[in-house]
BALOLO-349386 format. One record per residue (C-alpha): x negated, y, z; residue in one letter. Coordinates in steps of 0.25 Angstrom, whole numbers, plus 5000, padded with zeros to 4 digits. Each point is the difference from the previous one (the first is absolute). Layout:
N
XYZA/...
//
This chain:
533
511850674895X/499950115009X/501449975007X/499649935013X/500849885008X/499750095012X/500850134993X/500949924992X/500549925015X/500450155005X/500750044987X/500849875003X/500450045013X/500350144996X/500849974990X/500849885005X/500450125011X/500250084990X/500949914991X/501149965009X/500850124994X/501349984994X/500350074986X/500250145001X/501450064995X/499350044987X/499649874997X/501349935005X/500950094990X/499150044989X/500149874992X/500949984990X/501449935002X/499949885009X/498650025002X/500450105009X/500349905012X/499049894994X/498950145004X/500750005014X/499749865003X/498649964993X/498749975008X/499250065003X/498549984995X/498550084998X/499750024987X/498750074994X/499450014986X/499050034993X/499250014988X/498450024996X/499550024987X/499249884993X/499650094987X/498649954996X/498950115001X/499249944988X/500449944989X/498649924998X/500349854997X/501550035003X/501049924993X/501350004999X/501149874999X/501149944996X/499849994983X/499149894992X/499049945008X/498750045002X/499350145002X/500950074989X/500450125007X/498950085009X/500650125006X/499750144992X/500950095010X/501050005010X/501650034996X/500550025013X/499349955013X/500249885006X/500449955016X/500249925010X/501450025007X/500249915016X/501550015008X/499949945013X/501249975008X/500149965014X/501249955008X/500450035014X/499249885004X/498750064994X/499849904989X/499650044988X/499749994986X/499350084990X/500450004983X/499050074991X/500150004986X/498650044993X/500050064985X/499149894993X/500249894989X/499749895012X/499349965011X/499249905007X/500249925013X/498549985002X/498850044991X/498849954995X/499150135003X/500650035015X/501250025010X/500750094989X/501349925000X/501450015004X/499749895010X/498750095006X/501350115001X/500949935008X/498949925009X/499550165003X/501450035002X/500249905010X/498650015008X/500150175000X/501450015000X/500749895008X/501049954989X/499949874997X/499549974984X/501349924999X/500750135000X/499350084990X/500349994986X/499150074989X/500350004985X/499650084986X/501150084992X/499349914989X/499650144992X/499549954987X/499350114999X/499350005014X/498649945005X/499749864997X/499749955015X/500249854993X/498850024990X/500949944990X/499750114991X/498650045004X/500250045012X/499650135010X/498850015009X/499949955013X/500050135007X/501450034996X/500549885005X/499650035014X/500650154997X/501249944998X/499949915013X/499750135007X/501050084995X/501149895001X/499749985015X/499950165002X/501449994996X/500549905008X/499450085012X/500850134997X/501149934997X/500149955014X/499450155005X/501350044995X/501149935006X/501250065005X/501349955003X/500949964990X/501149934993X/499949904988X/501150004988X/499949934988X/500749994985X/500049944989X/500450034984X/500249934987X/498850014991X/500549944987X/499450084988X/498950045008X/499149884996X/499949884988X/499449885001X/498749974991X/500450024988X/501550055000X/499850134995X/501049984988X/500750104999X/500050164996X/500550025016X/498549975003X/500649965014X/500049855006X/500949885001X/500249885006X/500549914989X/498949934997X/499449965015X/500550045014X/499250125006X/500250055015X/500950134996X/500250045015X/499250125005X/499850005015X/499650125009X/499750045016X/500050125004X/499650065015X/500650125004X/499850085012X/500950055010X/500550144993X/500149904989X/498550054994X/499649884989X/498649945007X/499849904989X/500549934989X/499849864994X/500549964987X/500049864994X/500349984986X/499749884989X/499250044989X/498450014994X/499650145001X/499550014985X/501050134997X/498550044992X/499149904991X/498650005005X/499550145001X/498550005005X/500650115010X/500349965015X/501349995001X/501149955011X/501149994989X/501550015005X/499849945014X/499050135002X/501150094995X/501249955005X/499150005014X/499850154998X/501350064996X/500549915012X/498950095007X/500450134993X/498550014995X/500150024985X/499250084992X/500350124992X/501450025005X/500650105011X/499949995014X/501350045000X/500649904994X/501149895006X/499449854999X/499249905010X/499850015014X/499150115004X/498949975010X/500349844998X/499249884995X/500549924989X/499549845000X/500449954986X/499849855000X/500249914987X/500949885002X/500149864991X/499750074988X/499449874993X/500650014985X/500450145002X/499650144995X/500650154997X/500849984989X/500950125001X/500450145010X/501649994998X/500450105011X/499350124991X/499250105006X/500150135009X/499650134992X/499750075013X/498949905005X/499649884989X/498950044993X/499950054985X/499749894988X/498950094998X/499249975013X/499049925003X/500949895011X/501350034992X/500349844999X/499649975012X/500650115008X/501449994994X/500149845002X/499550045015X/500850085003X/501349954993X/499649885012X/499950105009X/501250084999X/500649854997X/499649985014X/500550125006X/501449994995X/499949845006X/499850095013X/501350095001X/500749865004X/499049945011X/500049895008X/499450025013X/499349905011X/500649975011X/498949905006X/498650045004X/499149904998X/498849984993X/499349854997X/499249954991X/499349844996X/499149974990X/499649864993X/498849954990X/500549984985X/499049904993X/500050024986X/499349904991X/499350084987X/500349924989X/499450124990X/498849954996X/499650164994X/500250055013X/499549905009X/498750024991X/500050155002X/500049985015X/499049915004X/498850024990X/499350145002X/499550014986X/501349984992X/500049984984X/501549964998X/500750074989X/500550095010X/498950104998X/499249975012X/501149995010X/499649995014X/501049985008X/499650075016X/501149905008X/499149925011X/499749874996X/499849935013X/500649965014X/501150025004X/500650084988X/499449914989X/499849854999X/499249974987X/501450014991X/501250035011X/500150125004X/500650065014X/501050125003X/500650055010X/501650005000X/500550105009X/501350035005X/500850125007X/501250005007X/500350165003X/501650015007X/500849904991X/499250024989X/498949904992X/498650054993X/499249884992X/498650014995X/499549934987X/498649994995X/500450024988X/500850054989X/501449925004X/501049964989X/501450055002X/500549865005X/499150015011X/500750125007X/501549954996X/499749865007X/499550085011X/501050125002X/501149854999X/499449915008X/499750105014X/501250065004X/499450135003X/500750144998X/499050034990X/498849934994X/498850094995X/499049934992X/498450054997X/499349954989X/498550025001X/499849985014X/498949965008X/499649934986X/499950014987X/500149834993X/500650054987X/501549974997X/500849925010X/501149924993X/501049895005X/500049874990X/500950044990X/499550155000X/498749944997X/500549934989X/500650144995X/498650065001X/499249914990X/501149994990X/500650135000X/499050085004X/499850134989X/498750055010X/499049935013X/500949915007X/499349904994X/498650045003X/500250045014X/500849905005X/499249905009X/501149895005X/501349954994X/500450005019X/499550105004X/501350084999X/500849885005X/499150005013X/500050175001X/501649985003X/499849855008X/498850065010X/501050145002X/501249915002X/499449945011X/499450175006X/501550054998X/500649885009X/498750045011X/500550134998X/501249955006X/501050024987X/500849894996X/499649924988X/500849924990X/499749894992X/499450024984X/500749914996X/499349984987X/498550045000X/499950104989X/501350014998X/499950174997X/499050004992X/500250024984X/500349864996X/500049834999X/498849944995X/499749994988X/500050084993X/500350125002X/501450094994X/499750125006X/499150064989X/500350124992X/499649984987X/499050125000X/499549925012X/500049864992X/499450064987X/498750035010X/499749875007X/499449924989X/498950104999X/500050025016X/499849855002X/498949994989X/499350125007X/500249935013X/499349874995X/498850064994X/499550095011X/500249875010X/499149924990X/499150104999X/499850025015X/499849855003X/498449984998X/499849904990X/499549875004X/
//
């Protein structure tokens, strides 16, 4: 990382001389409403973004993941190229932290073949950069049609694991190149009949619903602007799989990568000319608790003048992307702006015990002949991120003004960000599946119940502990009150997730119809993976 403690130390000092600014008259009256005196008052911090390219250069060996299990799907092309995307925001104090959110189906802590993992990032990040790792929080978009960094589904070589390490951290360093002074806004919009649970897709609408099991239908976004009110960056978070496409064989970021570029006014093939996005801005599109939940529908329509045409080769992906984007930029017209500057950040181990026999297999022998199709799955499987069969995560949380940012290692269940957005009374809470881990699903108790009885795809499969959901929301309870935001009790542990045990009453019955022959499926590939006596 070629951004030095030394050079980073006077960028500090310039900018914290520079940032004692107060908002100029054209961000102080060019809001909209009563955001207008919320402008005149807001803090002030430095922001910087940026975004590097993690597009494999060979396609040798290279799988791609999310569907089935095994090496079904070995990439033939590239749809659309694929990135890394870093903000870093800094307070008048000089603390800081640093979101990135990478375009790939998930990644690692720690590897097997070498210092490739989100872990090895953040440690770089603290020795080069001074931020402390607790303050960094690092997550795949979940792209189902992106590298399989797991090795769930056969894999990528080990050269493009250290590209992305490379290119992730090159990020991070421009994106604290860039600072400048700025003032941070945030908003939020109503999502329903933008996503279904698995299976809900009932109806002619093709779009979702909620009426078989809760889904996290809030979509949060922050945005930086600058003092003539210039856009530097904008993060969105929003609760749902990105599987617009089925598998394609084609590198794709699906609709996180296209929400993320019209955000950016980048989109191919149409005008320069054209009205959408932020010129000259970064986009950092983040997945939320999206456990249970997928695409199921675009209600707002389309814009002629900027969505693609059915004919082209992104159409899906590019109009659900960009409905969340426009979604998002309406969401801003009403913002809400920060008036404290102050950036901090704790962490904690999760330990999760694996439960999965399949997977636990897959992991810890180096020749793998489990139905999976010769599965070998990269995570490390020693000290201190793996314990024979419990596994260790980081759990980070940010406080950024009044507002809070959990990490999950994971794909969180809806009920995991409704305790925490309940319990800690922060303005807002931001949730991040797949952060500084990937460990499957995370599910409270009576989510978990949902998932084995209910579920019409994975859940079952890639689900590791009935707790460790329950423990995502304890563990971040306690970083929140660190973090100096109030707390309240939970009353009864599990008490948002979908149901009492058992049994479950929250199936569809298209859902219901596919569990006999899930469950069978289930037994016979755990049978089969036990050796025999």
């Amino acid at each position: 990382m070629p951004f030095s403690i030394k050079k980073r130390r006077a960028v500090l000092a310039l900018g914290m001389a520079t940032a004692l600014w107060a908002p100029t008259s054209a961000l102080a009256t060019r809001g909209h409403g009563g955001s207008r005196i919320q402008a005149s008052r807001a803090a002030v911090y430095a922001v910087g973004a940026a975004r590097a390219d993690i597009t494999p250069t060979s396609l040798a060996n290279f799988y791609l993941g999310g569907y089935g299990i095994g090496p079904m799907h070995q990439a033939t092309g590239v749809l659309r190229h694929i990135y890394a995307r870093a903000i870093a925001i800094r307070d008048h104090h000089g603390h800081q932290a640093v979101i990135a959110a990478l375009d790939l189906q998930g990644h690692s802590v720690a590897y097997q073949q070498g210092p490739y993992g989100f872990a090895d990032i953040a440690n770089d990040v603290e020795k080069q950069l001074g931020i402390p790792a607790s303050n960094v929080i690092l997550q795949s978009t979940h792209t189902h049609n992106g590298p399989d960094d797991l090795g769930v589904w056969g894999g990528v070589p080990d050269t493009y694991l250290a590209y992305v390490k490379s290119q992730t951290e090159a990020a991070i360093a421009q994106a604290l190149k860039s600072e400048q002074p700025a003032a941070l806004r945030w908003a939020t919009a109503d999502m329903t009949g933008f996503s279904g649970t698995f299976g809900s897709d009932t109806d002619s609408t093709h779009t979702g619903d909620t009426t078989d099991y809760p889904m996290d239908t809030q979509l949060r976004v922050l945005q930086a602007v600058g003092r003539r009110d210039q856009v530097i960056a904008t993060m969105v978070n929003y609760s749902t799989h990105a599987t617009v496409y089925g598998p394609l064989d084609r590198v794709s970021p699906d609709w996180p990568g296209a929400t993320a570029t019209f955000l950016e006014h980048g989109e191919l093939g149409i005008p320069t000319a054209a009205k959408y996005g932020y010129p000259g801005s970064v986009a950092v599109v983040t997945v939320g608790a999206m456990g249970h939940t997928w695409p199921a529908g675009t209600p707002s329509g389309t814009d002629p003048s900027v969505d693609p045409a059915p004919r082209s080769d992104n159409a899906g992906a590019d109009r659900y992307g960009n409905a969340v984007a426009r979604t998002a930029m309406s969401a801003l017209a009403h913002p809400t702006y920060e008036r404290r500057s102050q950036v901090r950040g704790t962490s904690q181990t999760i330990y999760v015990s694996n439960t999965n026999p399949v997977l636990l297999a897959a992991q810890n022998e180096p020749s793998n002949p489990t139905p999976a199709g010769g599965v070998k799955i990269y995570r490390a499987n020693t000290p201190p991120w793996d314990y024979g069969d419990l596994y260790a995560a980081p759990l980070v949380a940010l406080r950024i003004g009044d507002l809070a940012f959990f990490s999950v290692p994971g794909e969180p269940f809806p009920s995991i960000h409704a305790a925490l957005a309940t319990e800690v009374h922060a303005r807002l809470s931001f949730i991040f599946g797949l952060a500084q881990d990937q460990l499957g699903y995370a599910e409270e108790v009576a989510d978990y119940n949902g998932a084995f009885q209910c579920s019409a795809g994975d859940e079952w499969f890639f689900t590791i502990s009935p707790t460790f959901g329950s423990d995502v929301v304890r563990l971040q309870r306690s970083n929140a009150s660190a973090l100096g935001f109030a707390v309240s009790d939970p009353g009864t542990p599990g008490e948002y997730g979908a149901g009492p045990l058992p049994p479950a009453t929250n199936c569809t019955q298209q859902q219901a119809l596919s569990v006999p022959q899930q469950v069978q499926q289930g037994v016979q590939q755990v049978q089969q993976a036990i050796p025999a006596p």
